[in-house]
mmCIF file as gemmi writes it, N, C-alpha and C atoms, coordinates in Angstrom:
data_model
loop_
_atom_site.group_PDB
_atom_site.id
_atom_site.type_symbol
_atom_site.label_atom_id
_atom_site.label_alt_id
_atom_site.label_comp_id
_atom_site.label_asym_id
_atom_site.label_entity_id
_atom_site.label_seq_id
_atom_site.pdbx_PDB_ins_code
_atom_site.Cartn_x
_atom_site.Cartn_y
_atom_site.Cartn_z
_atom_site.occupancy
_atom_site.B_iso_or_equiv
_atom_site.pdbx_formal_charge
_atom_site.auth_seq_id
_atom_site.auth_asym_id
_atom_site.pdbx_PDB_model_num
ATOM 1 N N . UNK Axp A 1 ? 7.144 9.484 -8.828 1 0 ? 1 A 1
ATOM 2 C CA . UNK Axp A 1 ? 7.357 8.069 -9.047 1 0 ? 1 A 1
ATOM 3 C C . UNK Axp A 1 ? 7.424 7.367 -7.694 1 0 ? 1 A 1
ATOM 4 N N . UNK Axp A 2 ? 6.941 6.599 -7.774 1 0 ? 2 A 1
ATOM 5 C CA . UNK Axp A 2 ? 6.865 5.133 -6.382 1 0 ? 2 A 1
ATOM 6 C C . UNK Axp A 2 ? 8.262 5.331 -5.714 1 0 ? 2 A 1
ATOM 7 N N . UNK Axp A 3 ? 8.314 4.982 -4.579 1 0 ? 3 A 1
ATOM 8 C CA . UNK Axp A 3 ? 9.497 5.12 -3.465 1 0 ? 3 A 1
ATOM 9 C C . UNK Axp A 3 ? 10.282 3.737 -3.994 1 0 ? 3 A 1
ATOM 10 N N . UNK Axp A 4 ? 9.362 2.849 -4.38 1 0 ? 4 A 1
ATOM 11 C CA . UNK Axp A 4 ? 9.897 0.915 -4.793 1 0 ? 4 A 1
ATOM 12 C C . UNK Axp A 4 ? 10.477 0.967 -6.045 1 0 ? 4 A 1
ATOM 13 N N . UNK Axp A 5 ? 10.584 1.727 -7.064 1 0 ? 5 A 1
ATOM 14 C CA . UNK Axp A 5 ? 11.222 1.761 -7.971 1 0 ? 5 A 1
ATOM 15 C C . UNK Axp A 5 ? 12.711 2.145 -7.649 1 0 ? 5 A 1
ATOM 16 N N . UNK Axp A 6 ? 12.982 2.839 -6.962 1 0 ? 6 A 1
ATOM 17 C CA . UNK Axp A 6 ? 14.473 3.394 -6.626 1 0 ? 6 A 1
ATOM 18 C C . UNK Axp A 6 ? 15.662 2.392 -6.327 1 0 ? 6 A 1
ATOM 19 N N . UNK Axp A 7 ? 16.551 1.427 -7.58 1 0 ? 7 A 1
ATOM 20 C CA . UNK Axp A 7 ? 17.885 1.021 -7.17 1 0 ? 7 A 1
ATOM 21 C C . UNK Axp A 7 ? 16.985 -0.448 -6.554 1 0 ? 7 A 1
ATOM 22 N N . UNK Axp A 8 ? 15.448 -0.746 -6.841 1 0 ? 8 A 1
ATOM 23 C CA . UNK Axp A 8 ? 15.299 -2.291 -7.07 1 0 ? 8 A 1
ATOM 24 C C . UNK Axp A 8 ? 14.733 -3.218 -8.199 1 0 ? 8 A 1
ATOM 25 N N . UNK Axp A 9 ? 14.899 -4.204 -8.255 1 0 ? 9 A 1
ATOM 26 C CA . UNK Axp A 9 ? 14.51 -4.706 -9.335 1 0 ? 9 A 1
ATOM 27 C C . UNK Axp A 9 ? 12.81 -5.193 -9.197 1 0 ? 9 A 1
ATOM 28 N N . UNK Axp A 10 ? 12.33 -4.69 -10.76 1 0 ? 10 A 1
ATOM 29 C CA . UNK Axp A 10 ? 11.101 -4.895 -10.643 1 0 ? 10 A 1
ATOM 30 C C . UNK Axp A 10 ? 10.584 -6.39 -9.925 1 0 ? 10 A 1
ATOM 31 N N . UNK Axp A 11 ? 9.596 -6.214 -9.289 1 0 ? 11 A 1
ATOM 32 C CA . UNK Axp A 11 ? 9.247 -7.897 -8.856 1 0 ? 11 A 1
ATOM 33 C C . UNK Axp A 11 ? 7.992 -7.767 -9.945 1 0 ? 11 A 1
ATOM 34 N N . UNK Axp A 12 ? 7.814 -9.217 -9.871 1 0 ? 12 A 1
ATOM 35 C CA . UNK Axp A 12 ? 6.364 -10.035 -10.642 1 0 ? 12 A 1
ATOM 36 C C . UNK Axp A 12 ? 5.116 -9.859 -9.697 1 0 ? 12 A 1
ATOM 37 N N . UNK Axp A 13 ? 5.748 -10.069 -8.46 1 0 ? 13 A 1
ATOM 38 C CA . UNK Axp A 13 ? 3.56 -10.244 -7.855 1 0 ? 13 A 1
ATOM 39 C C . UNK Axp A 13 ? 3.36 -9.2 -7.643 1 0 ? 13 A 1
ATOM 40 N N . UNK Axp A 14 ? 2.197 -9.293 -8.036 1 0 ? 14 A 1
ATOM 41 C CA . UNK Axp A 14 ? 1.218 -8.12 -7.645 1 0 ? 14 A 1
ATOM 42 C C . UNK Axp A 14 ? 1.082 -7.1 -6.922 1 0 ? 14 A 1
ATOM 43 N N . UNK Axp A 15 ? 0.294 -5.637 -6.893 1 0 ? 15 A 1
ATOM 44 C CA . UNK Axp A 15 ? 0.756 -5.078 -5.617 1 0 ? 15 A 1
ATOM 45 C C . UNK Axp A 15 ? 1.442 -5.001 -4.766 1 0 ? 15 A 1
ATOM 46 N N . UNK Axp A 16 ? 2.879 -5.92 -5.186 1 0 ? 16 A 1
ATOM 47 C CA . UNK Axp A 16 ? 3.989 -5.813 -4.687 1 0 ? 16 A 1
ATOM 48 C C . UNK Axp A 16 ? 4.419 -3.956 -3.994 1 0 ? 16 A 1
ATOM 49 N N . UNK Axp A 17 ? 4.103 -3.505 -5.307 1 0 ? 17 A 1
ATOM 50 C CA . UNK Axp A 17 ? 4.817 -1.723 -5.314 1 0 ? 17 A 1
ATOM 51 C C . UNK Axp A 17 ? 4.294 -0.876 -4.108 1 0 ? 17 A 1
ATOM 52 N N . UNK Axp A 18 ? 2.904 -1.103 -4.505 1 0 ? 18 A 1
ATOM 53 C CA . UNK Axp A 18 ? 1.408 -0.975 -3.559 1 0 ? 18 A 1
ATOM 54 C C . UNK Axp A 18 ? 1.978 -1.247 -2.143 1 0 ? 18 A 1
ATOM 55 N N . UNK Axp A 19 ? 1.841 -2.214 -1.886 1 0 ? 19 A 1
ATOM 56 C CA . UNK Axp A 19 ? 2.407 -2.424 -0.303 1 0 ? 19 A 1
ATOM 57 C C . UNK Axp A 19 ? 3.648 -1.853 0.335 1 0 ? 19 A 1
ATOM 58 N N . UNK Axp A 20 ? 4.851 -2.089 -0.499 1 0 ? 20 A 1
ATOM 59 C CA . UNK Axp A 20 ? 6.235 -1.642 -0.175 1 0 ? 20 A 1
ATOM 60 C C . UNK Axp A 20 ? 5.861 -0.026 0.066 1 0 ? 20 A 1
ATOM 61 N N . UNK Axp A 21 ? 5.24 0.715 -0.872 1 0 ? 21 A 1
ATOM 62 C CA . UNK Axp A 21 ? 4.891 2.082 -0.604 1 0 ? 21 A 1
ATOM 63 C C . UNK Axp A 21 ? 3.708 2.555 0.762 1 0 ? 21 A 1
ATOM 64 N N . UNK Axp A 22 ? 3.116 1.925 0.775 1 0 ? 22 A 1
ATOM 65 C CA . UNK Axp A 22 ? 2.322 1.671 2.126 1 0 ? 22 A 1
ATOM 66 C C . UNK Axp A 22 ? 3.086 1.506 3.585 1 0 ? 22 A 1
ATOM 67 N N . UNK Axp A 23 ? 3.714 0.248 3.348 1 0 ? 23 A 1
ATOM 68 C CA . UNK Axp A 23 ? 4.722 -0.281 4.689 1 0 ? 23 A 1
ATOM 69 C C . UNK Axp A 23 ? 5.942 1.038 4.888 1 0 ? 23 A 1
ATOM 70 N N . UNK Axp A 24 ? 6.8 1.491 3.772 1 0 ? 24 A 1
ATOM 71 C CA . UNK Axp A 24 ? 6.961 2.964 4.037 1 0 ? 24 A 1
ATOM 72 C C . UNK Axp A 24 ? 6.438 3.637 4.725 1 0 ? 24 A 1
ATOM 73 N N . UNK Axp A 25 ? 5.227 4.278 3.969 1 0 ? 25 A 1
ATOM 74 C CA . UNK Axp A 25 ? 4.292 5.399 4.638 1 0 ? 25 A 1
ATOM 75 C C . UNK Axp A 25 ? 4.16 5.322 5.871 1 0 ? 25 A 1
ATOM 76 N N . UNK Axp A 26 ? 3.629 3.807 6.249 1 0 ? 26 A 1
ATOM 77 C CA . UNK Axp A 26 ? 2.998 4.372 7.632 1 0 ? 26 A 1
ATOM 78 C C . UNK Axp A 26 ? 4.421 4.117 8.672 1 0 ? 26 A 1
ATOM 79 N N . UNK Axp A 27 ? 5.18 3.3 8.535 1 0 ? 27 A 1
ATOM 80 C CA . UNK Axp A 27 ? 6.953 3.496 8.926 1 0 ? 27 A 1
ATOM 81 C C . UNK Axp A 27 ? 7.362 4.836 9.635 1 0 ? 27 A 1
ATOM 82 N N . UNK Axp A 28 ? 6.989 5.801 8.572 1 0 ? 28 A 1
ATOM 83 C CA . UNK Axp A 28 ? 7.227 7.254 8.697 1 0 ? 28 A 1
ATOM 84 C C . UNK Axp A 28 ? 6.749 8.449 9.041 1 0 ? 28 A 1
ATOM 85 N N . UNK Axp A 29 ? 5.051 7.766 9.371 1 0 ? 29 A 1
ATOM 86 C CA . UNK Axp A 29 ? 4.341 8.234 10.208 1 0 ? 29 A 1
ATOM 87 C C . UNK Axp A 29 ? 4.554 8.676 11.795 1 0 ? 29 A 1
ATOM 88 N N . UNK Axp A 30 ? 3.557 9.959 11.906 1 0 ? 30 A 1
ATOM 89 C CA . UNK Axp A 30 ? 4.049 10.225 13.297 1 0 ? 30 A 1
ATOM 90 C C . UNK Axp A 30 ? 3.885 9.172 14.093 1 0 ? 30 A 1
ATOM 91 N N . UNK Axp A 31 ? 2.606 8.451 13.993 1 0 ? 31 A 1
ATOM 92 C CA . UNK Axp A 31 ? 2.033 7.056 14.83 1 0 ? 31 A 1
ATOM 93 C C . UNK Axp A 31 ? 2.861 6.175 15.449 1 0 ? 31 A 1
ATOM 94 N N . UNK Axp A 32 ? 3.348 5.671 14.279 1 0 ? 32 A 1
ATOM 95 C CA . UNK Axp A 32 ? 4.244 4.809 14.495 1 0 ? 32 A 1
ATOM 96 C C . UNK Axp A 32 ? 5.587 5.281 15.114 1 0 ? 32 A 1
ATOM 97 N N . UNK Axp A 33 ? 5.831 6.625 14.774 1 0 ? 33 A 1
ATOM 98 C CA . UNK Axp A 33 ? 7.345 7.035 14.902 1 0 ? 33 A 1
ATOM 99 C C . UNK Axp A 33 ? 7.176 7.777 16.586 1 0 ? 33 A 1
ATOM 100 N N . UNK Axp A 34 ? 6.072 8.132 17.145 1 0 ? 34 A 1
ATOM 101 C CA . UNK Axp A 34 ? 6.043 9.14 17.944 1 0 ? 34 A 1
ATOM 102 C C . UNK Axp A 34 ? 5.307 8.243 19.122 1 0 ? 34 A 1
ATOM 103 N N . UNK Axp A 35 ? 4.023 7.547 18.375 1 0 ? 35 A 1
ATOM 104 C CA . UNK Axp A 35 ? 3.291 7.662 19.857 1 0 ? 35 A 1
ATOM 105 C C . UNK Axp A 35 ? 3.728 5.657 19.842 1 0 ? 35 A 1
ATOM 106 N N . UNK Axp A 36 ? 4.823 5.245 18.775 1 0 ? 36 A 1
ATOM 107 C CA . UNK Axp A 36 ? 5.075 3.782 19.101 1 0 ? 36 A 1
ATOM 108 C C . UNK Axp A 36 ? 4.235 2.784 18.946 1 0 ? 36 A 1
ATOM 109 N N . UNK Axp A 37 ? 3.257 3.215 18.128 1 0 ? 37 A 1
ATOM 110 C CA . UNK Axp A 37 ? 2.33 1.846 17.764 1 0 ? 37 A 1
ATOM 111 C C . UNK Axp A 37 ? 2.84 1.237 16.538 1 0 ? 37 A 1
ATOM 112 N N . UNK Axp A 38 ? 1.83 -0.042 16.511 1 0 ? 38 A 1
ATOM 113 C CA . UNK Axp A 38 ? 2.609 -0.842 15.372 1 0 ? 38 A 1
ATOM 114 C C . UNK Axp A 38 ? 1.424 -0.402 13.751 1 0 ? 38 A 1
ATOM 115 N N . UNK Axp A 39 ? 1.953 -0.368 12.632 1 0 ? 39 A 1
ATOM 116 C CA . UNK Axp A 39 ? 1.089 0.008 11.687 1 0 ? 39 A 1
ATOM 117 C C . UNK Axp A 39 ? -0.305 -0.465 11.446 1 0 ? 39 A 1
ATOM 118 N N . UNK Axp A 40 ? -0.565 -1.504 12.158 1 0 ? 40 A 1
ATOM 119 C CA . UNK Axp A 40 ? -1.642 -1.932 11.866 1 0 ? 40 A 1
ATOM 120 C C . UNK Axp A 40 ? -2.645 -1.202 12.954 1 0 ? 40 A 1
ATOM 121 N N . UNK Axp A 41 ? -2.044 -1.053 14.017 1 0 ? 41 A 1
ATOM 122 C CA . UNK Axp A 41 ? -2.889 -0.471 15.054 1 0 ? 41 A 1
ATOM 123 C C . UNK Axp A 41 ? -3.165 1.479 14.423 1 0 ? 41 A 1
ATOM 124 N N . UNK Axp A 42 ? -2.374 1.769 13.828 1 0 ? 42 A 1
ATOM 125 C CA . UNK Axp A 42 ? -1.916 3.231 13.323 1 0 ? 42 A 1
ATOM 126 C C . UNK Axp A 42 ? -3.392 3.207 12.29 1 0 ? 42 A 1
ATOM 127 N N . UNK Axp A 43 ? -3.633 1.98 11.644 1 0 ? 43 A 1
ATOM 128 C CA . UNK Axp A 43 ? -4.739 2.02 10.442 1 0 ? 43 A 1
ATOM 129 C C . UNK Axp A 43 ? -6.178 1.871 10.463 1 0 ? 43 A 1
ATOM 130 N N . UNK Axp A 44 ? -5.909 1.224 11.876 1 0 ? 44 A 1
ATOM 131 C CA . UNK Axp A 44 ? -7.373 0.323 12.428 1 0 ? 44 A 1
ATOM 132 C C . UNK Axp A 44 ? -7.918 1.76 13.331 1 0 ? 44 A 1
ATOM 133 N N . UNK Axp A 45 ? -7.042 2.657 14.129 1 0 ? 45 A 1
ATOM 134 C CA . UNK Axp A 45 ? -7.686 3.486 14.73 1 0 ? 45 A 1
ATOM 135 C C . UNK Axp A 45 ? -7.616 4.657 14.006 1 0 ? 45 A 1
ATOM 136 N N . UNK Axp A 46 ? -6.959 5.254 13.314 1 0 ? 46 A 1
ATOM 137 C CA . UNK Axp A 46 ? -6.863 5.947 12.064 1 0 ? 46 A 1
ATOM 138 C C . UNK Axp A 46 ? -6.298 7.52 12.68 1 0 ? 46 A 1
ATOM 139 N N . UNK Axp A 47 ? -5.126 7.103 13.81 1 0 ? 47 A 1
ATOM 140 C CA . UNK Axp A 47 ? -4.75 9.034 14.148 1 0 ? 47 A 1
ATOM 141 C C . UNK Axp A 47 ? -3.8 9.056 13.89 1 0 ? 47 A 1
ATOM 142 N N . UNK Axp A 48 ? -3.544 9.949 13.5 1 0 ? 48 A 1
ATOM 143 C CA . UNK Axp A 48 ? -2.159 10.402 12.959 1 0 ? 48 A 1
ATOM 144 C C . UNK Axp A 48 ? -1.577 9.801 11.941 1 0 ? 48 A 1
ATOM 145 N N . UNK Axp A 49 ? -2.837 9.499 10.959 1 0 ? 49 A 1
ATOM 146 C CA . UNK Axp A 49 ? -2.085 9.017 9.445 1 0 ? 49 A 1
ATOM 147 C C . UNK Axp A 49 ? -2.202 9.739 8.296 1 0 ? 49 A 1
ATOM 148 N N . UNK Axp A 50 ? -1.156 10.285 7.607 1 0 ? 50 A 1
ATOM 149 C CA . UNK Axp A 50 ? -1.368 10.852 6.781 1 0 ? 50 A 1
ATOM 150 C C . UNK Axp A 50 ? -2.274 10.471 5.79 1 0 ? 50 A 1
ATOM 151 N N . UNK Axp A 51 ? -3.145 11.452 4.763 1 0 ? 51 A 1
ATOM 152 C CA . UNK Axp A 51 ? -3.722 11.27 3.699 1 0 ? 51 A 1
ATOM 153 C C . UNK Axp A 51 ? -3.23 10.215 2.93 1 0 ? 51 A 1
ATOM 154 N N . UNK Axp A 52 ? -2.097 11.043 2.766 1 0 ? 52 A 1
ATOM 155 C CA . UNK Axp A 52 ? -1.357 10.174 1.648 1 0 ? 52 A 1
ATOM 156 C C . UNK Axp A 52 ? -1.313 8.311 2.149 1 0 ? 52 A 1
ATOM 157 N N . UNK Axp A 53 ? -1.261 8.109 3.178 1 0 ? 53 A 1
ATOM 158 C CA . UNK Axp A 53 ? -1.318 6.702 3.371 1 0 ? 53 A 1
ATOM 159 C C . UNK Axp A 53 ? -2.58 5.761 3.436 1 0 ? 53 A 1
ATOM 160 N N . UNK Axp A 54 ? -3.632 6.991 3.993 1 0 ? 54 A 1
ATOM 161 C CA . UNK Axp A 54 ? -5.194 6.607 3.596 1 0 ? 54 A 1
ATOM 162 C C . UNK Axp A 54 ? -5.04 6.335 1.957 1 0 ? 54 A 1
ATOM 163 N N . UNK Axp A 55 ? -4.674 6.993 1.09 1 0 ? 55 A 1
ATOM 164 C CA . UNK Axp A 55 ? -4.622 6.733 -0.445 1 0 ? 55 A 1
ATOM 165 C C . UNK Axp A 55 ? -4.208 5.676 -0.431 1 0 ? 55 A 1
ATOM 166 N N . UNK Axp A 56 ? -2.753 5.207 -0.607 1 0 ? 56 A 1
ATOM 167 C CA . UNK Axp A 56 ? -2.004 4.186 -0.76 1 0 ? 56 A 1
ATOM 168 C C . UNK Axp A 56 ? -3.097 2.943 0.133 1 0 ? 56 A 1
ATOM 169 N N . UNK Axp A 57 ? -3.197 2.835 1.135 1 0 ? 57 A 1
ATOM 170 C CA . UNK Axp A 57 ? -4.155 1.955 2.006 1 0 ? 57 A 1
ATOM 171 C C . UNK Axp A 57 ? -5.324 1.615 1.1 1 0 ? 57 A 1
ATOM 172 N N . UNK Axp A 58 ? -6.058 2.451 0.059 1 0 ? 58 A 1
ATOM 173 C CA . UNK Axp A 58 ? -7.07 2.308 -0.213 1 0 ? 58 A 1
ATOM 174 C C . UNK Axp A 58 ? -6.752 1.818 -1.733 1 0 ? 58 A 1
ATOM 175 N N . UNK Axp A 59 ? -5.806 2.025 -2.224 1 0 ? 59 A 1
ATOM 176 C CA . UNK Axp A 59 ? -5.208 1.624 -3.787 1 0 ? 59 A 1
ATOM 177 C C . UNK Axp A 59 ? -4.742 0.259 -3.93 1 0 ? 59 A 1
ATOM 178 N N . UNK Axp A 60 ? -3.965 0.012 -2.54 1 0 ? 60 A 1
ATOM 179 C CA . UNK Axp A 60 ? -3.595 -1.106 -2.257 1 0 ? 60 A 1
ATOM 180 C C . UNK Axp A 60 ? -4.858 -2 -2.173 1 0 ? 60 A 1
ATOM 181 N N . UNK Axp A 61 ? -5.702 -2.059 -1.328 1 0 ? 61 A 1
ATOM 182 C CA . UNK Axp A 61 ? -6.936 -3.198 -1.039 1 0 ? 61 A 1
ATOM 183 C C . UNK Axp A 61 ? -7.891 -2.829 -2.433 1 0 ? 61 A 1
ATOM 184 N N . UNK Axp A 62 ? -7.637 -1.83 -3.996 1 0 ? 62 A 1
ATOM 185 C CA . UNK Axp A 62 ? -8.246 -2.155 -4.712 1 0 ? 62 A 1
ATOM 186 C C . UNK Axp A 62 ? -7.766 -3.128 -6.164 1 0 ? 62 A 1
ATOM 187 N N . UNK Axp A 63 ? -6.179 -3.04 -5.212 1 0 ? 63 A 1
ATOM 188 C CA . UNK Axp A 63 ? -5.433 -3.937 -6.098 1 0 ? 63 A 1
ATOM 189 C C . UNK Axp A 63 ? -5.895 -5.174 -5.757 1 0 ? 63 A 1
ATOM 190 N N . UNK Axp A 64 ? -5.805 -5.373 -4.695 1 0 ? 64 A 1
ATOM 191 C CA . UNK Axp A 64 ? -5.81 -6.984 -4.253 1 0 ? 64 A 1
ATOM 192 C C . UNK Axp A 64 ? -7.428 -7.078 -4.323 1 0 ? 64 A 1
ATOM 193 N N . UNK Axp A 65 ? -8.417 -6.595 -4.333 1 0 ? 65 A 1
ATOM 194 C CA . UNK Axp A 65 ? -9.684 -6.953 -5.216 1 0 ? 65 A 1
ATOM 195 C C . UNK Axp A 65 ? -9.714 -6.859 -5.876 1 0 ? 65 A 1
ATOM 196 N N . UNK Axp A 66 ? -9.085 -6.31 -7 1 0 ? 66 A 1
ATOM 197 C CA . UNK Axp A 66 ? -8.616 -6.827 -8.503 1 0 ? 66 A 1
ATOM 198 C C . UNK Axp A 66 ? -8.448 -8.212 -8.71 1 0 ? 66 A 1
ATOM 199 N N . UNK Axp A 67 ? -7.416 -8.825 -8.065 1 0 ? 67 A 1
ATOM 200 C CA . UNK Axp A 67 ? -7.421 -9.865 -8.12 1 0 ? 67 A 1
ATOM 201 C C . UNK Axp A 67 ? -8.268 -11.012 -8.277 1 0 ? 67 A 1
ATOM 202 N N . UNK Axp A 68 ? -9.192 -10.821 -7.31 1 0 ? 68 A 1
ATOM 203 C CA . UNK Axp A 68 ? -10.505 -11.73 -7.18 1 0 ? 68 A 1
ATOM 204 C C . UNK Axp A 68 ? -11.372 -11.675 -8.273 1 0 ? 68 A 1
ATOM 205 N N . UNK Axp A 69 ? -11.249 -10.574 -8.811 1 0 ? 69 A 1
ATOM 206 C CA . UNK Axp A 69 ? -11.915 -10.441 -9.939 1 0 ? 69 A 1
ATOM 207 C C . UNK Axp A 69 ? -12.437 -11.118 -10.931 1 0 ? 69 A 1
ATOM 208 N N . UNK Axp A 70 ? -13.486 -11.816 -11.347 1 0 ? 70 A 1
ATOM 209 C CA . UNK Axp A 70 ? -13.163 -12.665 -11.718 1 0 ? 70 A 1
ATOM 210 C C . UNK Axp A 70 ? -13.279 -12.002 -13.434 1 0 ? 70 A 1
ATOM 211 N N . UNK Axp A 71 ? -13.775 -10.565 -13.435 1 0 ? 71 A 1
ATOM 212 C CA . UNK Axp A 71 ? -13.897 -10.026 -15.029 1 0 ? 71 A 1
ATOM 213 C C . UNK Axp A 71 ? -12.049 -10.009 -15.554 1 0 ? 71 A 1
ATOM 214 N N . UNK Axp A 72 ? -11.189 -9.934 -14.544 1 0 ? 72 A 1
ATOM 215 C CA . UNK Axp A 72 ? -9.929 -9.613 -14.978 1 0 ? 72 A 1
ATOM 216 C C . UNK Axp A 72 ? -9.494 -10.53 -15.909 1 0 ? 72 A 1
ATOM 217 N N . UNK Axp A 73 ? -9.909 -12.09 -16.441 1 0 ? 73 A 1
ATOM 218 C CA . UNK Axp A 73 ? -9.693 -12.575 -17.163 1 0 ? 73 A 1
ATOM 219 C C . UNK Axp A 73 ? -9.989 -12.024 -18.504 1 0 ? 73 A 1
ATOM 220 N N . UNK Axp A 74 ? -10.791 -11.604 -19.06 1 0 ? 74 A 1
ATOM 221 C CA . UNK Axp A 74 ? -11.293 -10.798 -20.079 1 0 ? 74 A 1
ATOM 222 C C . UNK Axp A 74 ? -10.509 -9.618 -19.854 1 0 ? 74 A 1
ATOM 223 N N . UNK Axp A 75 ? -10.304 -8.612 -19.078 1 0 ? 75 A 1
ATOM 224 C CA . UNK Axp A 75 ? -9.571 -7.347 -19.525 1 0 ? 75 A 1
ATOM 225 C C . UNK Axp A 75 ? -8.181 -7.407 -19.125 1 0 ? 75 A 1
ATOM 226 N N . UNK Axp A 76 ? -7.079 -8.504 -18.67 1 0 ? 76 A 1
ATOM 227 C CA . UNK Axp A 76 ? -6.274 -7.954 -17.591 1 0 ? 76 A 1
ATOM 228 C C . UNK Axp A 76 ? -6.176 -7.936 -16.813 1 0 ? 76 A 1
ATOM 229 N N . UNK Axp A 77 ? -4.817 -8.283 -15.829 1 0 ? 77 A 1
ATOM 230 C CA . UNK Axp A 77 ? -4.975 -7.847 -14.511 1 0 ? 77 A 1
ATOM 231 C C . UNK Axp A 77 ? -4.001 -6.117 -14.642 1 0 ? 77 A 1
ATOM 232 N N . UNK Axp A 78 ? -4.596 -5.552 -13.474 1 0 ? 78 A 1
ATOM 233 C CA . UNK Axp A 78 ? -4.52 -4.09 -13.893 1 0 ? 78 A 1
ATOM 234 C C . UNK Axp A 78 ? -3.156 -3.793 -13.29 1 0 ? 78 A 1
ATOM 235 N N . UNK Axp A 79 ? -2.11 -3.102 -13.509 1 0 ? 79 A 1
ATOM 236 C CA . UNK Axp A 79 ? -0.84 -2.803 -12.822 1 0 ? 79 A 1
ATOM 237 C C . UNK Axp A 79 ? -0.979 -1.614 -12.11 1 0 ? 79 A 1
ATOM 238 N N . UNK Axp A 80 ? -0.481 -1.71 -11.323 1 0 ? 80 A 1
ATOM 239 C CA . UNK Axp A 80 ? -0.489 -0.035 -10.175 1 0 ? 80 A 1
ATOM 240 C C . UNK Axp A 80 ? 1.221 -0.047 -10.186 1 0 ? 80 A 1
């Protein structure tokens, strides 16, 4: 289960979960934790990031093109 579920209350927007679990991840990364860069620099050059945050990174930006979507009116917008 998601790290964002634990002892908070659900939020409404979107990919809210998505991100909070992301901004974690890479938090806790060696990158950030070892060689002191900031997460964005950790993503853009891509060393020392775990898989698991490549996932989340990539779930996340298919949430938020969900959004744009413009079929999501007809099916839903999709929850992660």
């Amino acid at each position: 289960m998601p790290k964002y579920y634990e002892g908070k209350p659900v939020s409404t927007k979107p990919c809210e979960g998505l991100k909070e679990d992301l901004k974690e991840c890479l938090l806790e990364s060696d990158c950030v934790r070892l060689d002191k860069k900031t997460p964005k620099e950790c993503l853009q050059r891509g060393t020392r990031v775990e898989q698991h945050c490549r996932a989340l990174q990539s779930s996340f930006f298919e949430c938020k093109r969900s959004l744009l979507d413009t079929r999501s009116r007809f099916r839903g917008r999709k929850v992660y």
